[in-house]
C-alpha positions as CSV (number, residue, x, y, z in Angstrom):
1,X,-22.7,6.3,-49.3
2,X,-25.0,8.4,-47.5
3,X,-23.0,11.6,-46.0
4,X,-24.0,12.1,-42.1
5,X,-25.7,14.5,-41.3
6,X,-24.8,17.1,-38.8
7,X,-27.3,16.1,-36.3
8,X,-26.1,12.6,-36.7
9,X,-22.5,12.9,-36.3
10,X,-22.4,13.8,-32.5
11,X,-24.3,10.7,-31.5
12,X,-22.0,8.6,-33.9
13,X,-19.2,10.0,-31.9
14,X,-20.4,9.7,-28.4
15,X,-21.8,5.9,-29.4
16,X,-18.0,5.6,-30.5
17,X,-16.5,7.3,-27.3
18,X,-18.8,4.7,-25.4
19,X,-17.6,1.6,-27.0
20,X,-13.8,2.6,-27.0
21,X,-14.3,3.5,-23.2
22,X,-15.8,0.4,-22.7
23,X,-13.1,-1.5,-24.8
24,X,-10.4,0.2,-22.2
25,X,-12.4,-0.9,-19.2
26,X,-12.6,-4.9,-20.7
27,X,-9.0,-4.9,-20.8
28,X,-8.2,-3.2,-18.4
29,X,-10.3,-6.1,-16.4
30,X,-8.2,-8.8,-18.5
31,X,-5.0,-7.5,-17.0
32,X,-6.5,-6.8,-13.3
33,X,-7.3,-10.7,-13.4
34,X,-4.4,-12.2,-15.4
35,X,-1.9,-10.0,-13.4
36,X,-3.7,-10.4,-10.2
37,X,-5.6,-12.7,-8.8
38,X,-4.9,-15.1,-11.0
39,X,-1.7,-15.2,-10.1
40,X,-2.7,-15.3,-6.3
41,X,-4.6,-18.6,-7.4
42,X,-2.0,-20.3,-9.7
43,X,0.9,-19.7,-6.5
44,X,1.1,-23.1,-5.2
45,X,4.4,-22.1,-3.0
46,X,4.9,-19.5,-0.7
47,X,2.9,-16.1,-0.6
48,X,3.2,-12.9,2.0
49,X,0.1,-14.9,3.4
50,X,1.4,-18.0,4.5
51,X,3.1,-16.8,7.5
52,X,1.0,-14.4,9.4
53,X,-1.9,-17.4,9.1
54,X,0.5,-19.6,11.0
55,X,1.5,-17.0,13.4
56,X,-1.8,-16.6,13.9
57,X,-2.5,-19.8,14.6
58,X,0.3,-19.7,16.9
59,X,-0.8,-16.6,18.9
60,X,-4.3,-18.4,19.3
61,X,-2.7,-21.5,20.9
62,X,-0.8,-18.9,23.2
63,X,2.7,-20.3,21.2
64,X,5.2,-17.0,20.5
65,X,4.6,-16.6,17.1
66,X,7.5,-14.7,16.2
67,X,9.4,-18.2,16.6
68,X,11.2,-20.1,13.9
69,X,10.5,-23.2,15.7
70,X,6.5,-22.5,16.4
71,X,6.4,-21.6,12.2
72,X,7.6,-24.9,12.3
73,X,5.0,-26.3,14.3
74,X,2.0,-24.8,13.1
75,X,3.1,-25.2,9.6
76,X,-0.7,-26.0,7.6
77,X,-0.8,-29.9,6.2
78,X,-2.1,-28.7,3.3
79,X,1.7,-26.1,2.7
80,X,3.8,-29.2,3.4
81,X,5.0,-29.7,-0.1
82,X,6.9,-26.2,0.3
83,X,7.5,-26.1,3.0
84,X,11.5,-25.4,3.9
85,X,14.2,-27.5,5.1
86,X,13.7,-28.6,8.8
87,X,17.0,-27.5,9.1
88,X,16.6,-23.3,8.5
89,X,13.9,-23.4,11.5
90,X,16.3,-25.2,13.8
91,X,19.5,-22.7,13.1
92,X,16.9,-19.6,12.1
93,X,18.1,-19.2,8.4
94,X,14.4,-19.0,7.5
95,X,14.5,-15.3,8.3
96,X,16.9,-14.3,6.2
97,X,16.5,-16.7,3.2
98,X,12.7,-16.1,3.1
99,X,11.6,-13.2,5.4
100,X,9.2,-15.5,7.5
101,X,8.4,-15.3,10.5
102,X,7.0,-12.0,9.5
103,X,7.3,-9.2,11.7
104,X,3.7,-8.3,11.6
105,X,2.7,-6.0,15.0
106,X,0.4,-8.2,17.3
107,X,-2.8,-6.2,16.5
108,X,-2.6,-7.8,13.1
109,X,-2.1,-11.8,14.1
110,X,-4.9,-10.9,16.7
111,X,-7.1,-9.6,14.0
112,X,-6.3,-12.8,11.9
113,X,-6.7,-15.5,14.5
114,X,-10.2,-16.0,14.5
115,X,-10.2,-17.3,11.1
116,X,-7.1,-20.0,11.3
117,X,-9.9,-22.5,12.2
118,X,-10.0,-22.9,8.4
119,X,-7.8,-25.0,6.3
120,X,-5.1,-23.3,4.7
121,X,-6.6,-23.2,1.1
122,X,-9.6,-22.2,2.3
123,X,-8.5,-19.0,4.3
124,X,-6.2,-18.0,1.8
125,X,-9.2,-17.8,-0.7
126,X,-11.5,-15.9,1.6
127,X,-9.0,-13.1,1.8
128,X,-8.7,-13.3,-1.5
129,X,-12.4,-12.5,-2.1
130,X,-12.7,-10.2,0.4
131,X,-9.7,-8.1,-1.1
132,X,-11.1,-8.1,-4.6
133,X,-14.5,-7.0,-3.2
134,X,-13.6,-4.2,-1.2
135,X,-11.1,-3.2,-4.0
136,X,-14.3,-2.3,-6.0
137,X,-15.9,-0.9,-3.2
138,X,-13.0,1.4,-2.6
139,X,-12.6,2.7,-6.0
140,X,-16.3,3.6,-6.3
141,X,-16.1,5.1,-2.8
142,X,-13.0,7.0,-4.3
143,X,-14.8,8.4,-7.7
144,X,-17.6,9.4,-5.4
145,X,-15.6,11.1,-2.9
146,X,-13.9,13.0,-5.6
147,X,-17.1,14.0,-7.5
148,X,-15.7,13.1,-10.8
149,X,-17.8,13.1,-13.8
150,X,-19.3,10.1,-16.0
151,X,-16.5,10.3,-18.3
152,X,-13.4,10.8,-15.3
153,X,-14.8,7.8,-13.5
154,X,-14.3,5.1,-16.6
155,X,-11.2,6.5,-16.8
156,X,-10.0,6.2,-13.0
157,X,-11.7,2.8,-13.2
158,X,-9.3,1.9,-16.3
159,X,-6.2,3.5,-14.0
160,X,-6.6,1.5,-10.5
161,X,-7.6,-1.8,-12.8
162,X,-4.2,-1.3,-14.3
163,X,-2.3,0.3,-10.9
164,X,0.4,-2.2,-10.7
165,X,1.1,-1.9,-7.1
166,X,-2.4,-3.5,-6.5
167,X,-1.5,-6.1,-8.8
168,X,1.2,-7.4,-7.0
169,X,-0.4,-7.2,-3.2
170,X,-2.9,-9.1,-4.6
171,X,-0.5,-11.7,-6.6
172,X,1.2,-12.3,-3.5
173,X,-1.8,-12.1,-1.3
174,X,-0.2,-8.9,0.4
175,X,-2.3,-7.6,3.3
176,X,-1.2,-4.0,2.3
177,X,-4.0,-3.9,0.0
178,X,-6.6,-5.1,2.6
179,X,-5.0,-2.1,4.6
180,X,-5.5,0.7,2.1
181,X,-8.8,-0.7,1.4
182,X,-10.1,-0.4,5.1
183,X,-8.6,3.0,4.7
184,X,-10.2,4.4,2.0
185,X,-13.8,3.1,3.1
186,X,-13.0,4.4,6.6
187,X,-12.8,7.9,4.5
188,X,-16.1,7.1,3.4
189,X,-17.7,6.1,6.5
190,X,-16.8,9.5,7.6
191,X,-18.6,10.7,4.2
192,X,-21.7,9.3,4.8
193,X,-21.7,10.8,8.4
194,X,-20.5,7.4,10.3
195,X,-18.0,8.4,13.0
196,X,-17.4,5.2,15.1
197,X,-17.3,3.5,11.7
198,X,-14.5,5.3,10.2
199,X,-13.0,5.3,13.4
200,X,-12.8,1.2,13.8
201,X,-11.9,0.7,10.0
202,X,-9.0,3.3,10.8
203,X,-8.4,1.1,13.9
204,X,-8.2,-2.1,11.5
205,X,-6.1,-0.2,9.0
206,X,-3.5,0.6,11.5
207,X,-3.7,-2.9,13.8
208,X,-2.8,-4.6,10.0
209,X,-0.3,-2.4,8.6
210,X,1.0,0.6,10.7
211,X,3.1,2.0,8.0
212,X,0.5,2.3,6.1
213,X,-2.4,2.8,8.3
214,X,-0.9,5.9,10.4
215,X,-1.5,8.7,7.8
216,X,-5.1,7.8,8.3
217,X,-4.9,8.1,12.6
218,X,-2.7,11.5,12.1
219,X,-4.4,12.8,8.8
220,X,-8.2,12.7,11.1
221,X,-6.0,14.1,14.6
222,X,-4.9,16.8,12.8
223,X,-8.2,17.6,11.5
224,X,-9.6,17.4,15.0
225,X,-11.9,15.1,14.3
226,X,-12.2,14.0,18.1
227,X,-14.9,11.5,17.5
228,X,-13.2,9.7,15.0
229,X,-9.7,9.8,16.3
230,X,-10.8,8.7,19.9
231,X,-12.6,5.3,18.1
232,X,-9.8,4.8,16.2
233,X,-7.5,5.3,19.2
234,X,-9.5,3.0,21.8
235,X,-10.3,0.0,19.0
236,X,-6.6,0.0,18.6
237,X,-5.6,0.1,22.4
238,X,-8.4,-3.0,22.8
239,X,-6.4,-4.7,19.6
240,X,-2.9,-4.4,21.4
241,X,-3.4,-5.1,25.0
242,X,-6.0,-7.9,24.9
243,X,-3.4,-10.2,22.7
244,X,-0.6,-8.8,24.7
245,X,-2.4,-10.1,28.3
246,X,-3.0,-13.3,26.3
247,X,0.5,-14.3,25.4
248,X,1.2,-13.2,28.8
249,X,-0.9,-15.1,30.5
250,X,0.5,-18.2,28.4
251,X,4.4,-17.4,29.6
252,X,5.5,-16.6,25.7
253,X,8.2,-14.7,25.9
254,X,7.4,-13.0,22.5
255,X,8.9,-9.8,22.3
256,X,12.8,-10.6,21.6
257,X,11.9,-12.9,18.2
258,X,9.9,-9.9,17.5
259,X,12.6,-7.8,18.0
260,X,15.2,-10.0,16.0
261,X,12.9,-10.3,13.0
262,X,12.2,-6.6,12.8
263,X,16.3,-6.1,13.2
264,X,17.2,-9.0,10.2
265,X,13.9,-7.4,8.3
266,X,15.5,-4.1,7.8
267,X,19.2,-4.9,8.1
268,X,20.4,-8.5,7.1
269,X,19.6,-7.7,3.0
270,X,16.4,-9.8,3.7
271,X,13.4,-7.4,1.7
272,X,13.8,-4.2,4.1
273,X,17.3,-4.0,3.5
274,X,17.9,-1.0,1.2
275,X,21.3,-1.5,0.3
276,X,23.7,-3.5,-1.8
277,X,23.0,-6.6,0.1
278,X,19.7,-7.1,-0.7
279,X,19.7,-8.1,-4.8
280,X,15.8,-7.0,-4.4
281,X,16.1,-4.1,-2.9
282,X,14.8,-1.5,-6.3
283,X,11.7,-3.4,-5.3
284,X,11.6,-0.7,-2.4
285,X,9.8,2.7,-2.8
286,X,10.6,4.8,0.1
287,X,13.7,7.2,-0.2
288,X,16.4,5.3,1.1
289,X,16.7,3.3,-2.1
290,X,17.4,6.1,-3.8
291,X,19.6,8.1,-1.5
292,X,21.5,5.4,-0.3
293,X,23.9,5.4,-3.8
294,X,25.2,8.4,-3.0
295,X,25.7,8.5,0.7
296,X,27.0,4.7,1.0
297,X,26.4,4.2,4.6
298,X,23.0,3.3,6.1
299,X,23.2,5.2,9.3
300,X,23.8,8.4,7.6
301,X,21.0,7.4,4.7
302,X,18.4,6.8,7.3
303,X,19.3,9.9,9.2
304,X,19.5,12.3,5.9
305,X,15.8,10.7,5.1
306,X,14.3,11.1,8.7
307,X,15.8,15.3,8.4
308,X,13.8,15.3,4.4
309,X,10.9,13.6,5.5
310,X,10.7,15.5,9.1
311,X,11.0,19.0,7.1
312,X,8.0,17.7,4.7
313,X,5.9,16.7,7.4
314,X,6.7,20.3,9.2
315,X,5.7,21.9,5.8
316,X,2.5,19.7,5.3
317,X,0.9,20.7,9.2
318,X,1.8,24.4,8.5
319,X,-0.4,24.1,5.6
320,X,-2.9,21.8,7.3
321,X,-3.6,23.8,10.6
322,X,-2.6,27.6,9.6
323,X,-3.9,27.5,5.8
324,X,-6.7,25.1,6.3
325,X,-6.4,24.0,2.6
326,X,-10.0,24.5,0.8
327,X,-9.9,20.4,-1.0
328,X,-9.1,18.4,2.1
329,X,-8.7,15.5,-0.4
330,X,-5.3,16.9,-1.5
331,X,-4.1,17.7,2.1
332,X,-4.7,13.5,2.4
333,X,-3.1,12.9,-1.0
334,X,0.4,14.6,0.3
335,X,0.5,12.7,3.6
336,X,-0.4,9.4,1.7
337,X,2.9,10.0,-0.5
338,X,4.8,11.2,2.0
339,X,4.4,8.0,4.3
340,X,5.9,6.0,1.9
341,X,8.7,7.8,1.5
342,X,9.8,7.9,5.2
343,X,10.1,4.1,6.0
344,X,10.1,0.6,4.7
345,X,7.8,-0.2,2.2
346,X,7.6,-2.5,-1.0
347,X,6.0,-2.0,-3.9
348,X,2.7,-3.3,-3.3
349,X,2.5,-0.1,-0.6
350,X,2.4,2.2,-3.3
351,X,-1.3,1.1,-3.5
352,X,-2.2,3.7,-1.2
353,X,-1.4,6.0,-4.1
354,X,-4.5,5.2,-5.3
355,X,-5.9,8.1,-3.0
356,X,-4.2,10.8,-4.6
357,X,-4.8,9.6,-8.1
358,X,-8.5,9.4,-7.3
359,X,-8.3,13.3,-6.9
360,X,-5.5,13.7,-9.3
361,X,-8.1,12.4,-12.1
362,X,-10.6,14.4,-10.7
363,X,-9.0,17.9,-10.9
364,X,-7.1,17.0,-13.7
365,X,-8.7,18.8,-16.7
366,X,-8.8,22.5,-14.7
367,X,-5.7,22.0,-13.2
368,X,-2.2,21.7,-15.2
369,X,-0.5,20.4,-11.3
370,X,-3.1,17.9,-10.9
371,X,-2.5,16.9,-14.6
372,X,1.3,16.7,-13.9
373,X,0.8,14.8,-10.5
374,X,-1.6,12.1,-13.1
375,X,1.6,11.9,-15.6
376,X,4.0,10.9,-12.7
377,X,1.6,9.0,-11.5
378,X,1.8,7.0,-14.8
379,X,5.3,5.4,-13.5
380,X,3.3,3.5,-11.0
381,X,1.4,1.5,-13.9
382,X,4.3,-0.8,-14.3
383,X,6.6,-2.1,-11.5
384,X,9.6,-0.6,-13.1
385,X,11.7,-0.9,-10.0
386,X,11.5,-4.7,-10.0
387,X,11.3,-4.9,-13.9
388,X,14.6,-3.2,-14.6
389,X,16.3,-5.7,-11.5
390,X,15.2,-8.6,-13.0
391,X,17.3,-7.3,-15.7
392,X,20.4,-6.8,-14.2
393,X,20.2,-10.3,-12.0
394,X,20.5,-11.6,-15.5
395,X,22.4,-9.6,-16.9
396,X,20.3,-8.1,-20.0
397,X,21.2,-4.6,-18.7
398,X,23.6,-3.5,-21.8
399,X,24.3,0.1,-20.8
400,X,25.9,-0.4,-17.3
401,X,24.2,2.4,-16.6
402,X,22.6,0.9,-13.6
403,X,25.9,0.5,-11.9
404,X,26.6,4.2,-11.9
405,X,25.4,5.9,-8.4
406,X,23.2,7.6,-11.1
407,X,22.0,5.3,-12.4
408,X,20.9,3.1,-9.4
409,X,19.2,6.0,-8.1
410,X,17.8,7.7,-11.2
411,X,16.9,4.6,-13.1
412,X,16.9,1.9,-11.1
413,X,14.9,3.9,-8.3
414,X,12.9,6.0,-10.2
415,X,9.1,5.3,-8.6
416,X,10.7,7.2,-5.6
417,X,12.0,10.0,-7.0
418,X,8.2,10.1,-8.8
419,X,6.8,10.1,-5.4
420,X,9.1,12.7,-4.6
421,X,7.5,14.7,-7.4
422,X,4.3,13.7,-6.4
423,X,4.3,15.1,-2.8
424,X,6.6,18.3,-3.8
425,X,3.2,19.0,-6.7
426,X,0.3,18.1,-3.8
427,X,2.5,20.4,-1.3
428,X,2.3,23.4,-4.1
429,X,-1.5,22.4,-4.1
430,X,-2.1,23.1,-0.5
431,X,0.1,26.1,-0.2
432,X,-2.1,27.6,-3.7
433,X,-5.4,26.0,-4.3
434,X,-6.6,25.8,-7.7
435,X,-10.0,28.1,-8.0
436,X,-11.9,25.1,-8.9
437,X,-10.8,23.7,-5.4
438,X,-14.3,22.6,-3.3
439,X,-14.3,22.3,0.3
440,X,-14.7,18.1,1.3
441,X,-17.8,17.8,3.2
442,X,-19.5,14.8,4.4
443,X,-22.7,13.9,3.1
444,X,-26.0,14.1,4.6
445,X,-27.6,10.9,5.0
């Protein structure tokens, strides 16, 4: 054997860096697929989909679509086969048993009803393809935004391929993902110099998932970007009172089924309930799942969260408007976290963490807190929450430590307390930027 050489043994290690990164990315890609979209594909039953296309479909016909009995009527041909008992849309159990109707805002049926002209099947698919094509156009837009190098790009590309929270929007066809997505590329409309862009993709963000979308609205207010914010603002006044005038102007008396399905949503252990109730609810990542073991009552949970949450927002707009943090990026990183802390939100949210590990990846190597923020990160690339309840619904859990308040909360609950983590490191960040911190500046077309 012929010994290298020691001009030859750096390209023999890059050429194997190359091929080992490009190993990751391939399966990373195989479990993207098999855990997500092929999953969306091979669901022939019910999917988070279904039932805003029929509200939708109901809203365009001028029916209240928060109705069990216009679900009912609008129900798609082709859904027929699962669709429920006639009898849990006459007495309402529907809402509680499956969650549907949805209590989607009206900006986001309104945004959906132009396309319930197409067959079920069909429309399902096109969001489909649109989500998987913006999800690559978002994390480019991320590793560009970020300025991360050859190397820290392959390897965010790895991360967000195997970011479980996307996997499972996108397995149930969960138009949280859709959301974030319009978020992030709003952030780089902005980049690119493209106000009223931004400014209507943050408007879309918002009209589909508020939750989510809000950070976005208050992140660009406080950073007076009047422009933007004042789009974003009148695209979202247009998307609530021109579906508002039409289910008016049809006599549907709407807003009471809205009510009731926001009420049994979050209270009647349907998804959104966060305690004992729902068997589903360590599905949950904001704070009240892991609060609620200790404190045992919801009013007092939901209250001790809103005084957490209300202190950590009053920390992050001192640092936003009297520090002026130098890396912007972070200052959007701690809102994103700390909006799913404060209210409902499943796991498939979390994909909006996908903005602070963009920068997390991207500071990582100079920074030991953006390196520790990665790490916790890490928790999010399996859905432990739902993993471990799976578990205990059948009873594989041998310790019994899951049915200690400890345990529930610790264990059972552990992607929030991560986020917890997560906010408390990107808080620290703003408070003391790192010295390699750059300012985030828009690009000059």
């Amino acid at each position: 054997m012929i010994p290298l050489t020691c001009d030859e043994s750096p390209v023999l290690s890059n050429r194997w860096k190359r091929h080992l990164l490009g190993l990751a990315v391939v399966c990373a890609c195989v479990v993207f697929v098999i855990r997500g979209p092929y999953r969306a594909v091979m669901n022939h039953g019910l999917n988070d989909l279904l039932s805003p296309y029929i509200q939708s479909s109901a809203f365009l016909h001028g029916q209240d679509p928060y109705s069990c009995q216009s679900l009912f009527s609008y129900w798609p041909d082709q859904g027929l086969r699962f669709r429920p008992d006639s009898r849990q849309f006459i007495d309402g159990s529907i809402l509680v048993r499956h969650g549907i109707p949805t209590a989607y805002p009206i900006t986001s049926l309104f945004l959906l009803a132009s396309l319930t002209w197409m067959p079920w099947n069909v429309f399902q698919l096109l969001i489909l393809a649109a989500t998987l094509l913006l999800f690559g156009a978002a994390v480019l837009a991320l590793a560009a935004m970020t300025n991360m190098s050859r190397v820290q790009r392959t390897g965010f590309v790895v991360f967000a391929l195997v970011f479980a929270p996307l996997h499972t929007g996108i397995g149930t066809c969960n138009l949280a993902v859709l959301a974030v997505e319009a978020g992030i590329l709003a952030l780089w409309a902005e980049k690119i110099r493209k106000p009223f862009v931004c400014g209507v993709l943050i408007a879309i963000c918002v009209g589909v998932k508020p939750p989510l979308g809000l950070c976005f609205l208050l992140y660009y207010l406080v950073k007076r970007s009047w422009r933007i914010s004042t789009v974003a603002l009148a695209s979202l006044a247009i998307m609530g009172i021109v579906p508002i005038l039409w289910l008016n102007l049809h006599h549907a008396a709407w807003i009471s089924n809205y009510t009731a399905d926001t009420r049994a949503l979050l209270e009647n252990g349907t998804l959104g309930d966060f305690t004992e109730k729902n068997p589903l609810r360590f599905g949950l990542v904001n704070l009240q799942v892991a609060l609620y073991p200790f404190v045992h009552e919801r009013y007092a949970t939901n209250l001790l969260v809103g005084v957490i949450c209300g202190s950590l927002l009053v920390v992050w707009l001192v640092l936003a408007l009297k520090i002026k943090p130098r890396d912007e990026f972070a200052c959007l990183s701690a809102l994103a976290v700390l909006t799913l802390l404060c209210v409902y939100h499943r796991f498939y949210d979390a994909s909006l963490l996908i903005i602070p590990v963009s920068w997390l990846f991207a500071k990582a190597r100079s920074d030991r807190v953006a390196a520790l923020g990665l790490a916790v990160s890490a928790a999010f690339l399996v859905p432990g929450g739902t993993l471990l309840q799976n578990l205990q619904l059948k009873g594989q859990l041998l310790t019994g430590i899951e049915k200690s308040n400890l345990g529930q909360s610790f264990v059972m609950g552990h992607a929030v307390w991560c986020s917890v983590i997560l906010v408390s490191l990107l808080l620290y960040r703003m408070a003391v930027p790192s010295p390699t911190a750059s300012p985030y500046e828009p690009l000059r077309p």
